[in-house]
N, CA, C and O atoms as a MOPAC input file, in Angstrom:
PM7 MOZYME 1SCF
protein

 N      0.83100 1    -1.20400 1     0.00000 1
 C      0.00000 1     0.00000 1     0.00000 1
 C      0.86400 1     1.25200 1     0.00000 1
 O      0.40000 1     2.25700 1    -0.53800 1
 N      1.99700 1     1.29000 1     0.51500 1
 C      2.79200 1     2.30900 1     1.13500 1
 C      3.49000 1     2.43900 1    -0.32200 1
 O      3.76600 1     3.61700 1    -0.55000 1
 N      3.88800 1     1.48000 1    -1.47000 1
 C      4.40500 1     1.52000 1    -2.47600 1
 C      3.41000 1     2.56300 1    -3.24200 1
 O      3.60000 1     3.68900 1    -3.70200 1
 N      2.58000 1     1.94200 1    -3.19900 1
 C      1.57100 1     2.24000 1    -4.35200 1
 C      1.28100 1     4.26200 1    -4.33500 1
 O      1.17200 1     5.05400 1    -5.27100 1
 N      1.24700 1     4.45500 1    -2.89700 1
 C      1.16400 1     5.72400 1    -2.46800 1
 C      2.12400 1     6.34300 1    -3.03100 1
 O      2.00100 1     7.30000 1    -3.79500 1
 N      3.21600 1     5.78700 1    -2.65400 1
 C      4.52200 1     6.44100 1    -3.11900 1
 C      4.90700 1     6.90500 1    -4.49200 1
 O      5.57000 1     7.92200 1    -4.69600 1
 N      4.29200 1     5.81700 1    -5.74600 1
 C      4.28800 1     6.08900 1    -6.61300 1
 C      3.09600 1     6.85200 1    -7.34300 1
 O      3.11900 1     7.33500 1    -8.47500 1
 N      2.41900 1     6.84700 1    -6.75200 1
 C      1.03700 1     8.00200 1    -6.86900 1
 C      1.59100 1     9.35400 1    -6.75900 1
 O      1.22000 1    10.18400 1    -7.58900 1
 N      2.43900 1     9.69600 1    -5.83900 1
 C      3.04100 1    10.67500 1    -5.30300 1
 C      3.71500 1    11.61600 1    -6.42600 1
 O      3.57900 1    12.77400 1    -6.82200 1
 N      4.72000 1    10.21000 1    -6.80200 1
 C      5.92300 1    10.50000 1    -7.83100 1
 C      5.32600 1    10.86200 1    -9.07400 1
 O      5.48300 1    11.97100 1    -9.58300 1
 N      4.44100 1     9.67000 1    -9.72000 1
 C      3.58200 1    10.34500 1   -10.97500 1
 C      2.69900 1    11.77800 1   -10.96100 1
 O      2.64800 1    12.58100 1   -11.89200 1
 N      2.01300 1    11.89100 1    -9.65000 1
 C      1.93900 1    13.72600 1    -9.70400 1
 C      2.58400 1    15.01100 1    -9.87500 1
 O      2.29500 1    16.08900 1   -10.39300 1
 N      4.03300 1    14.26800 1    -8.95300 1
 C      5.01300 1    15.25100 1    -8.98200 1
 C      5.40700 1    15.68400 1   -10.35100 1
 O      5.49400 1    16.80300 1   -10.85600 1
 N      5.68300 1    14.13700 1   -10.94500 1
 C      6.63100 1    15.02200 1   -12.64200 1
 C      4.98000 1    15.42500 1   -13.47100 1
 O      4.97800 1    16.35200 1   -14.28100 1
 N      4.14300 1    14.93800 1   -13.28900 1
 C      3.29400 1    15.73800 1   -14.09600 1
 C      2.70100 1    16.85000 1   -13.97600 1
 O      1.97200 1    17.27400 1   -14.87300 1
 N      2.94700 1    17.61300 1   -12.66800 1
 C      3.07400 1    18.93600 1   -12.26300 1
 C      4.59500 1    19.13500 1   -12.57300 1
 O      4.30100 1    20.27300 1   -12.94100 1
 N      5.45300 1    19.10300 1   -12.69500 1
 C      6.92800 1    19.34500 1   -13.27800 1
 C      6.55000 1    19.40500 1   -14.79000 1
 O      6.81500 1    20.36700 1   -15.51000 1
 N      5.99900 1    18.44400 1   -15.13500 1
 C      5.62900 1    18.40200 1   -17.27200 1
 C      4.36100 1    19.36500 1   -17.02900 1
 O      4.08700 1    19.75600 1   -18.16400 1
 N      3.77000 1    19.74200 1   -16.44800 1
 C      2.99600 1    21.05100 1   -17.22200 1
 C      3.80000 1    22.40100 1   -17.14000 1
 O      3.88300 1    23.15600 1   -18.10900 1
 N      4.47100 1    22.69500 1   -15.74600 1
 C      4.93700 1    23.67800 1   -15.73500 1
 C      6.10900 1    23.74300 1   -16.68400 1
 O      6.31600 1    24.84400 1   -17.19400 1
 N      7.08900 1    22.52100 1   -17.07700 1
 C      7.63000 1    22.67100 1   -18.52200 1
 C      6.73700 1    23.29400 1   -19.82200 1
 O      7.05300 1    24.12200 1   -20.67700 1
 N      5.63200 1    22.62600 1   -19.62300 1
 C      5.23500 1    22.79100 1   -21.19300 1
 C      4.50100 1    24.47300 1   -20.78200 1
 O      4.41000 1    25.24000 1   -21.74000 1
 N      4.17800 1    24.81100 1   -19.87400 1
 C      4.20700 1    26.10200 1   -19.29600 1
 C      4.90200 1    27.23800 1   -19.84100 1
 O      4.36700 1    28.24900 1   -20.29500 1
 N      6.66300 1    26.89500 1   -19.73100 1
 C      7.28000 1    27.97400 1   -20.42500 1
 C      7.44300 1    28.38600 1   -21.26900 1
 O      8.10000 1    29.42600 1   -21.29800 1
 N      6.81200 1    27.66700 1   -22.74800 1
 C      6.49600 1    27.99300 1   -24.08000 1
 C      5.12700 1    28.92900 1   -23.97200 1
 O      4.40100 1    29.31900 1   -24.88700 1
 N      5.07000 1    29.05400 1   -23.19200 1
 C      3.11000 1    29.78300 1   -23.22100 1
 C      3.78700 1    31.18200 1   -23.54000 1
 O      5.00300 1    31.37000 1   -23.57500 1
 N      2.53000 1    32.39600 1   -23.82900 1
 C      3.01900 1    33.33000 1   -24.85700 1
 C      3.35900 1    34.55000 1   -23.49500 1
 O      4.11100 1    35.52400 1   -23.50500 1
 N      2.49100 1    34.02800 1   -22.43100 1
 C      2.21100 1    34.73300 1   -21.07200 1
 C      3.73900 1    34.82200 1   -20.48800 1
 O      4.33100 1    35.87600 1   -20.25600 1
 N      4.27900 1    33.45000 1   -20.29000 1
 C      5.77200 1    33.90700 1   -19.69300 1
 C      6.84800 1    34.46700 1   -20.56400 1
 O      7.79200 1    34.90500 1   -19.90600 1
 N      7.01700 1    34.61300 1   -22.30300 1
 C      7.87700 1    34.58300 1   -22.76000 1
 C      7.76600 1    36.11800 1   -22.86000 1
 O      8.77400 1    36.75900 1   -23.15500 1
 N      6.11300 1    36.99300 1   -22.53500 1
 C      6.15400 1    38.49400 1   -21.97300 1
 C      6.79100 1    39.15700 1   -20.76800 1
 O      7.08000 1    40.32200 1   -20.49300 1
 N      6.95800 1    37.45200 1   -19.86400 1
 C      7.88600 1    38.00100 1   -18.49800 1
 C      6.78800 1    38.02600 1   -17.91100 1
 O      6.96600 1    38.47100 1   -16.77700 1
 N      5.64400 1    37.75400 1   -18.11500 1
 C      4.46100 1    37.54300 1   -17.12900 1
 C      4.64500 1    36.34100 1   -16.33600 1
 O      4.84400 1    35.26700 1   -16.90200 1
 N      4.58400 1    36.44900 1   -14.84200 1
 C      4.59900 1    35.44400 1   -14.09400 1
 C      3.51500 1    34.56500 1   -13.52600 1
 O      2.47000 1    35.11800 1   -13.18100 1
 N      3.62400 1    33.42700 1   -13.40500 1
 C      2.36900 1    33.01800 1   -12.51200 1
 C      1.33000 1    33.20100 1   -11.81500 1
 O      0.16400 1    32.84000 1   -11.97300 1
 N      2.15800 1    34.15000 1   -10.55200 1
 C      1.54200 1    34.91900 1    -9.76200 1
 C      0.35600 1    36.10200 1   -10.40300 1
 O     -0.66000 1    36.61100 1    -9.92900 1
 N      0.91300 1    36.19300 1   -11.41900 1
 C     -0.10000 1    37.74000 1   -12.14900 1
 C     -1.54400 1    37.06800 1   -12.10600 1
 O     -2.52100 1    37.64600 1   -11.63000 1
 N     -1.58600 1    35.51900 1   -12.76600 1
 C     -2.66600 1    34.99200 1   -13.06800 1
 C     -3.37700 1    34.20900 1   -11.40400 1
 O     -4.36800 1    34.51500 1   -10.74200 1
 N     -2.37100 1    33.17900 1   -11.22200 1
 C     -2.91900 1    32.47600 1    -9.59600 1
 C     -2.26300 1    33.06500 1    -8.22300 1
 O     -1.93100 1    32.35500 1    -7.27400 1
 N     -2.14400 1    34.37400 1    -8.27400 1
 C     -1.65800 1    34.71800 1    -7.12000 1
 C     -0.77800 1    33.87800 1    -6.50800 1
 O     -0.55200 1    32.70400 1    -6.80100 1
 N     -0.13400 1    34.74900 1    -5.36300 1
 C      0.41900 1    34.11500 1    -4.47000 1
 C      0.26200 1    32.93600 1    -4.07700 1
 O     -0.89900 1    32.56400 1    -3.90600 1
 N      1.29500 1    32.05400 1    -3.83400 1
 C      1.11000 1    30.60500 1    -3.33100 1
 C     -0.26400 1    29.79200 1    -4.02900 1
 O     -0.97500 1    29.04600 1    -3.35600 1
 N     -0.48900 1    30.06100 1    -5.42800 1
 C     -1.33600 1    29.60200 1    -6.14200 1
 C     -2.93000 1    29.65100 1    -5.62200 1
 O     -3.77700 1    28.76600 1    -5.73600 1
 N     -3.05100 1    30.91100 1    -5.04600 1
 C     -4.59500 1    31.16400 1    -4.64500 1
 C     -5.51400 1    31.11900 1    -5.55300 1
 O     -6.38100 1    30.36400 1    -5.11300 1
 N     -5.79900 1    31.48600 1    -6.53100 1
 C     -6.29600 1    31.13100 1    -7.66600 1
 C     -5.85100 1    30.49800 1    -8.61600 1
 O     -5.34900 1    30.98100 1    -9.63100 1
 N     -6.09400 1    28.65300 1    -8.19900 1
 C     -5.55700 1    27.82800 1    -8.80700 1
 C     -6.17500 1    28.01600 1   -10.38000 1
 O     -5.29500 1    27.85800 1   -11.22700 1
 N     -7.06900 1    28.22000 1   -10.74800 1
 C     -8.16900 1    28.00000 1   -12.06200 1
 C     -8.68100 1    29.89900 1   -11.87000 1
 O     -9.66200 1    30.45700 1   -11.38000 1
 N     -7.69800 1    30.27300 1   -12.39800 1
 C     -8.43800 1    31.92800 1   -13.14900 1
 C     -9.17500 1    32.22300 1   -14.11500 1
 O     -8.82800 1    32.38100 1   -15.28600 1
 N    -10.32000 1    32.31800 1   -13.61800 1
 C    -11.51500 1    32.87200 1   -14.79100 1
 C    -11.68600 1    33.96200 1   -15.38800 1
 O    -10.71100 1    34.67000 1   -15.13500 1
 N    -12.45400 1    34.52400 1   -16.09700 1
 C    -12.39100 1    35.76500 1   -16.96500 1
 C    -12.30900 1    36.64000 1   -16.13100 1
 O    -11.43100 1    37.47700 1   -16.33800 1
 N    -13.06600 1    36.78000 1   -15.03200 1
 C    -12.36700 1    38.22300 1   -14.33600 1
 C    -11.04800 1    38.19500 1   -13.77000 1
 O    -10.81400 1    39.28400 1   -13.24600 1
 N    -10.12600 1    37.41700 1   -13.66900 1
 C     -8.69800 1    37.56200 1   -13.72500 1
 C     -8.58700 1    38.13600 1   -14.94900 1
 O     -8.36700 1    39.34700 1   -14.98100 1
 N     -8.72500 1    37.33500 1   -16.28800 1
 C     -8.40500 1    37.28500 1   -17.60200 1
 C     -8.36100 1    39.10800 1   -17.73200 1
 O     -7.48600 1    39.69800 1   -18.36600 1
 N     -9.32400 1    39.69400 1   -17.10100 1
 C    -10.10300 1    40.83200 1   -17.24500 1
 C     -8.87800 1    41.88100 1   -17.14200 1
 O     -8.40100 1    42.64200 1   -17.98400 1
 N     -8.54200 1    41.62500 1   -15.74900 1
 C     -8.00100 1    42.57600 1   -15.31000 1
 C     -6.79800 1    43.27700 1   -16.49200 1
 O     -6.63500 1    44.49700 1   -16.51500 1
 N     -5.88500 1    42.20200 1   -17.58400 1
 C     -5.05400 1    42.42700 1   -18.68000 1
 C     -5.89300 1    42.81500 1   -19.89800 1
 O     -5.46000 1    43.63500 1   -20.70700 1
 N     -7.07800 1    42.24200 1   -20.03500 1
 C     -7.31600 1    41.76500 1   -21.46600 1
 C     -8.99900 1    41.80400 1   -21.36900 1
 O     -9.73500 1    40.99100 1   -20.81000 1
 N     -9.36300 1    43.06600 1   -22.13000 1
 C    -10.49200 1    43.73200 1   -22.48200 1
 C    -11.43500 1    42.83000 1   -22.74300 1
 O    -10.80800 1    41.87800 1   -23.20800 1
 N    -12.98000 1    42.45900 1   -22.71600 1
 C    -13.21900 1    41.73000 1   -23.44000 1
 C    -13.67400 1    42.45500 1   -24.93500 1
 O    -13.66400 1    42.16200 1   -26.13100 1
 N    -14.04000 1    43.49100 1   -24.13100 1
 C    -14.32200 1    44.14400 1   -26.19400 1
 C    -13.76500 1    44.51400 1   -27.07400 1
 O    -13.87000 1    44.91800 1   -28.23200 1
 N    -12.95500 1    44.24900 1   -26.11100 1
 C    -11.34600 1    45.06400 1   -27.46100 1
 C    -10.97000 1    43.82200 1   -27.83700 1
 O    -10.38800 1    43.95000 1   -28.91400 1
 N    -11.00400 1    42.45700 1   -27.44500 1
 C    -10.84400 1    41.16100 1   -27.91500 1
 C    -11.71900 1    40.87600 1   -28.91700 1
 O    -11.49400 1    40.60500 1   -30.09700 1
 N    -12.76000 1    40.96700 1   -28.30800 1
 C    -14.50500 1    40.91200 1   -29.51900 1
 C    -14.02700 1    41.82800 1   -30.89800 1
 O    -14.01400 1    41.15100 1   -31.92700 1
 N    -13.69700 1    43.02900 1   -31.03700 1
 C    -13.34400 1    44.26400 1   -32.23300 1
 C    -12.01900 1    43.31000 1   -32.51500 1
 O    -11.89300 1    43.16600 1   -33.73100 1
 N    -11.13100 1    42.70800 1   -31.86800 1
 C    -10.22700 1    42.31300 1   -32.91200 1
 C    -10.11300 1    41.07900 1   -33.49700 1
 O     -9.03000 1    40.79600 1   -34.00900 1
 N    -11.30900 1    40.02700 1   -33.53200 1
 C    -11.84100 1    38.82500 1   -33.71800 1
 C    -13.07800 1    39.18100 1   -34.75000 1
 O    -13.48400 1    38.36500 1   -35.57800 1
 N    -13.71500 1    40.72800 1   -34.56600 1
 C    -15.03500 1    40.61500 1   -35.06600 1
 C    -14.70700 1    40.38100 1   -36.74400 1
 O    -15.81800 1    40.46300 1   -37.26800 1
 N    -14.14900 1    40.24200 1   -37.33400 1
 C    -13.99400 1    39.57900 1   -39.08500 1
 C    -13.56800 1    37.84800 1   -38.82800 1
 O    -13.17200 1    37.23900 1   -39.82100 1
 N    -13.61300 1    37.48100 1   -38.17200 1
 C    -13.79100 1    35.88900 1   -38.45100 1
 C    -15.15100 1    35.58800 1   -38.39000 1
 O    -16.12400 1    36.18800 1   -37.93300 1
 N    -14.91100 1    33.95400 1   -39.25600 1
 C    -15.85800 1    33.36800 1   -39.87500 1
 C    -16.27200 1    32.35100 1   -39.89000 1
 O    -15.50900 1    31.61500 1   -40.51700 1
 N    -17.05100 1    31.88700 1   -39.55400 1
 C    -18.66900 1    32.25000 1   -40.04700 1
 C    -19.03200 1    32.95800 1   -38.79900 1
 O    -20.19400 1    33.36100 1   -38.76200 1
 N    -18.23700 1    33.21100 1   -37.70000 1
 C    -18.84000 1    34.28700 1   -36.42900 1
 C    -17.69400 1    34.43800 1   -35.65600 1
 O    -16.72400 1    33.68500 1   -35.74400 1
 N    -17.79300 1    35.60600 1   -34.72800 1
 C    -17.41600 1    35.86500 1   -33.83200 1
 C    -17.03600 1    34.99700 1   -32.62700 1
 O    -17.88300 1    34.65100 1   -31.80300 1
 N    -15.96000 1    34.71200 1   -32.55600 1
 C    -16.01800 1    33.64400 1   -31.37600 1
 C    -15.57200 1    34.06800 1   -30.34800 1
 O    -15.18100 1    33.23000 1   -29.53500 1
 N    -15.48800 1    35.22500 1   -30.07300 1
 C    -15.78800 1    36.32800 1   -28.72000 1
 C    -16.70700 1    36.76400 1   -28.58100 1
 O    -16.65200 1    37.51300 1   -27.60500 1
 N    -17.86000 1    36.74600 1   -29.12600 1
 C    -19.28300 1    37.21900 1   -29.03100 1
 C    -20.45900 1    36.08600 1   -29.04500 1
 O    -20.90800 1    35.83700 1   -30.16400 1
 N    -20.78900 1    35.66000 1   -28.39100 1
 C    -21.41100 1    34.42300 1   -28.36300 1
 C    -23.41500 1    34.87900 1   -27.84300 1
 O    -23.90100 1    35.52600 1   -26.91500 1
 N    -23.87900 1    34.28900 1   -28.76200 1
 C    -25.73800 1    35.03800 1   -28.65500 1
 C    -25.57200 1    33.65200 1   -26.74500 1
 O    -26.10400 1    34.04600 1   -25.70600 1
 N    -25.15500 1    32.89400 1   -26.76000 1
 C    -25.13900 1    32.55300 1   -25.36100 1
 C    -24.81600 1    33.45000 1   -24.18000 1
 O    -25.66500 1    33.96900 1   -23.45600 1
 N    -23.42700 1    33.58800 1   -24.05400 1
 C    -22.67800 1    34.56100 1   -23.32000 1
 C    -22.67600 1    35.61500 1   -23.10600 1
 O    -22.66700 1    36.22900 1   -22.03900 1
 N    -22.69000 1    36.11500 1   -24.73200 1
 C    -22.11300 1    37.63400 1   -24.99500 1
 C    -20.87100 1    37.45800 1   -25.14800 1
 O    -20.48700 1    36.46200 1   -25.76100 1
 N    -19.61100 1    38.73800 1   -24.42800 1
 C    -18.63300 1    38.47000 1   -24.62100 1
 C    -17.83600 1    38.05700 1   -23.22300 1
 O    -16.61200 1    38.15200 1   -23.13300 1
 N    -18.55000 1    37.66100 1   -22.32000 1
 C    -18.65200 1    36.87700 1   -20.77900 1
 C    -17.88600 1    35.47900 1   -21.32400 1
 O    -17.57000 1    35.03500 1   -20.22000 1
 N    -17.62900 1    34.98000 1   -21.80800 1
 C    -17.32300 1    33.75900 1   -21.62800 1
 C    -16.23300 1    33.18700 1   -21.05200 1
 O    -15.20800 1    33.70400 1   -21.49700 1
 N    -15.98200 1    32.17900 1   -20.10000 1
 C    -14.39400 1    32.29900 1   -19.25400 1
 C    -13.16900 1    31.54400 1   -20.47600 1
 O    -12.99000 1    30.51900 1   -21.13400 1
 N    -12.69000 1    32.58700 1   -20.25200 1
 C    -11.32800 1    32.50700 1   -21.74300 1
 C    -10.80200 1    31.23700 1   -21.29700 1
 O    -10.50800 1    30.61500 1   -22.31800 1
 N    -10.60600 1    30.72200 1   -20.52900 1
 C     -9.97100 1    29.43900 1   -20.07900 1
 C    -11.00000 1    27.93800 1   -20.57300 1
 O    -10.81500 1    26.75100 1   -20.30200 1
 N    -11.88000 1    28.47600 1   -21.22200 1
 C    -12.42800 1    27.33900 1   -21.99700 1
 C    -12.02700 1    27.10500 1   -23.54000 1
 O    -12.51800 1    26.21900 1   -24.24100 1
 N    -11.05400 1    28.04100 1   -23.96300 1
 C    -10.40300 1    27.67400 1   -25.24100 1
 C     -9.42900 1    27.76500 1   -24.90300 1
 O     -8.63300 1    26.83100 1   -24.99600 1
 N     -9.11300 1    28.95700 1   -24.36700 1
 C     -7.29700 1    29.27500 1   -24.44700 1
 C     -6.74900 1    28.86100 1   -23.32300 1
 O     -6.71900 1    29.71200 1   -22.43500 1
 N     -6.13400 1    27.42500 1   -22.97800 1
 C     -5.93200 1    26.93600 1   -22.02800 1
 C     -3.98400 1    27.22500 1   -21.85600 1
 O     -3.00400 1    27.31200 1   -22.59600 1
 N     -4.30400 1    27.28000 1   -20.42600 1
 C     -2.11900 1    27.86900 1   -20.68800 1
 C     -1.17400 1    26.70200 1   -20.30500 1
 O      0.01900 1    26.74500 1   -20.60700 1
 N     -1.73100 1    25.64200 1   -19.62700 1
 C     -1.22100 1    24.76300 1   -19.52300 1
 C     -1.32900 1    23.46400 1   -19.94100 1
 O     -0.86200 1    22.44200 1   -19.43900 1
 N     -2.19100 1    23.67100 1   -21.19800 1
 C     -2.53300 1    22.38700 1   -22.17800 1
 C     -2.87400 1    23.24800 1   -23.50600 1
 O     -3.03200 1    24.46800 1   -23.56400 1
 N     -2.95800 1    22.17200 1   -24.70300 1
 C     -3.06200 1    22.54200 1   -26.09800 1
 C     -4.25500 1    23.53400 1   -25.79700 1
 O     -4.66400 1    23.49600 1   -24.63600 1
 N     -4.92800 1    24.48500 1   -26.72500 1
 C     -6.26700 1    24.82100 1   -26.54800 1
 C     -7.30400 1    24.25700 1   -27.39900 1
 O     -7.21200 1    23.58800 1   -28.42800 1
 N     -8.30800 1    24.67200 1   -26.74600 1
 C     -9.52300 1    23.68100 1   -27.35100 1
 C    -10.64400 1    24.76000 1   -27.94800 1
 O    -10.55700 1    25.96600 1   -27.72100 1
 N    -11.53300 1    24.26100 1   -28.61200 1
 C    -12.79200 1    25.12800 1   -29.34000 1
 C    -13.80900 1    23.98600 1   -28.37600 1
 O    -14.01900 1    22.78200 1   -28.23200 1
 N    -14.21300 1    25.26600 1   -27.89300 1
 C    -15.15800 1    25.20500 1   -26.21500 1
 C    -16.55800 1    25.08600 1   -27.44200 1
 O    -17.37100 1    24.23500 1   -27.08200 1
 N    -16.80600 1    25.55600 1   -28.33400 1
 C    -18.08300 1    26.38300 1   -29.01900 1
 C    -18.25000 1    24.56400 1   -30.00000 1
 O    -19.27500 1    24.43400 1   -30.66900 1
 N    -17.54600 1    23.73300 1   -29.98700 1
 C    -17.45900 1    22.17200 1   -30.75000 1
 C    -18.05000 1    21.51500 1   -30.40900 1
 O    -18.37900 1    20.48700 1   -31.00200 1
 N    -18.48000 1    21.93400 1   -29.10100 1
 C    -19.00400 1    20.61300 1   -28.21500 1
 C    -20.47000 1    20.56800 1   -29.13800 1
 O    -20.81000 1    19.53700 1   -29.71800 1
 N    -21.27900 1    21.83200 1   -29.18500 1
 C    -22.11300 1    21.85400 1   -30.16100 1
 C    -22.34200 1    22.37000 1   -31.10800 1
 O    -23.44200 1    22.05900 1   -31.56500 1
 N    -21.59700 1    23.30800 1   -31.86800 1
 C    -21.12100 1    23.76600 1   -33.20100 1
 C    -20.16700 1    22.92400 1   -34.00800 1
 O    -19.65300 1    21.84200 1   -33.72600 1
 N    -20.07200 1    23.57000 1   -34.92300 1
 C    -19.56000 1    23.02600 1   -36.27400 1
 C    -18.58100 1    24.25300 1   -36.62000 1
 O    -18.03300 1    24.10300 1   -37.71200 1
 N    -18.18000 1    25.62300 1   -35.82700 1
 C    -17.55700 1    26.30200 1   -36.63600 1
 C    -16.06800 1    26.21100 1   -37.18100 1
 O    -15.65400 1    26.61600 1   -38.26800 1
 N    -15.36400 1    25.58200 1   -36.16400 1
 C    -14.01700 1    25.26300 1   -36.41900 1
 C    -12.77300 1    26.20900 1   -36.58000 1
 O    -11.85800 1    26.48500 1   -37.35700 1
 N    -13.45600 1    26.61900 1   -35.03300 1
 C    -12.86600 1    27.76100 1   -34.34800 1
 C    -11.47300 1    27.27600 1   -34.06100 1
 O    -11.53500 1    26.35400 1   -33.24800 1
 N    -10.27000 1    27.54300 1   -34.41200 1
 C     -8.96600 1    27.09000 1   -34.15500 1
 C     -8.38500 1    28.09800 1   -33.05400 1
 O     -7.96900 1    29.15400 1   -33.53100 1
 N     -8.28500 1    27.95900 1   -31.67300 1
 C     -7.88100 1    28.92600 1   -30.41000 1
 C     -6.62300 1    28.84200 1   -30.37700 1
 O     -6.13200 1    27.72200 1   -30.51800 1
 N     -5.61800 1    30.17100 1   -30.15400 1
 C     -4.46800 1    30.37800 1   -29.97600 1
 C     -4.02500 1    29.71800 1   -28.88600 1
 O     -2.84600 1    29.81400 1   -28.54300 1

């Protein structure tokens, strides 16, 4: 049992070690933006939602510089508006995903 723990342990550890690797390619640190900007101190906000997102990054000035893609806006959503938590496409510590797929078809490709 005491094994098994142990290696439970170890496989968390490097896969918190392999995200924060794949971490330093993100576009956020190579600005010199740190961690902390997004999860605070001692990782208080483990999972930052759009009003973190907020505090850097407009949402309407995101919406005006998206509004010519096609077939829509994928900052403007007749669901949301332009509310939607950015961390459902633009993920910083994994590939990103098109949040809008689950039931669309647009083939929204997220930075």
């Amino acid at each position: 049992m005491k094994k098994a723990a142990l290696l439970l342990a170890f496989a968390c550890a490097f896969t918190m070690n392999a995200q924060a690797a794949d971490f330093t390619q993100n576009r956020h640190v190579k600005m010199g933006i740190t961690c902390e900007k997004c999860h605070g101190e001692k990782n208080a906000v483990p999972n930052p939602g759009i009003d973190q997102c907020k505090t850097c990054h407009n949402p309407n000035e995101v919406a005006q510089k998206t509004k010519d893609a096609k077939p829509t806006n994928p900052h403007v959503s007749p669901h949301y508006g332009n509310e939607l938590d950015c961390a459902l496409c633009h993920l910083q510590h994994s590939p990103t995903e098109d949040y809008c797929a689950e039931c669309h078809q647009f083939g929204f490709k997220a930075p």
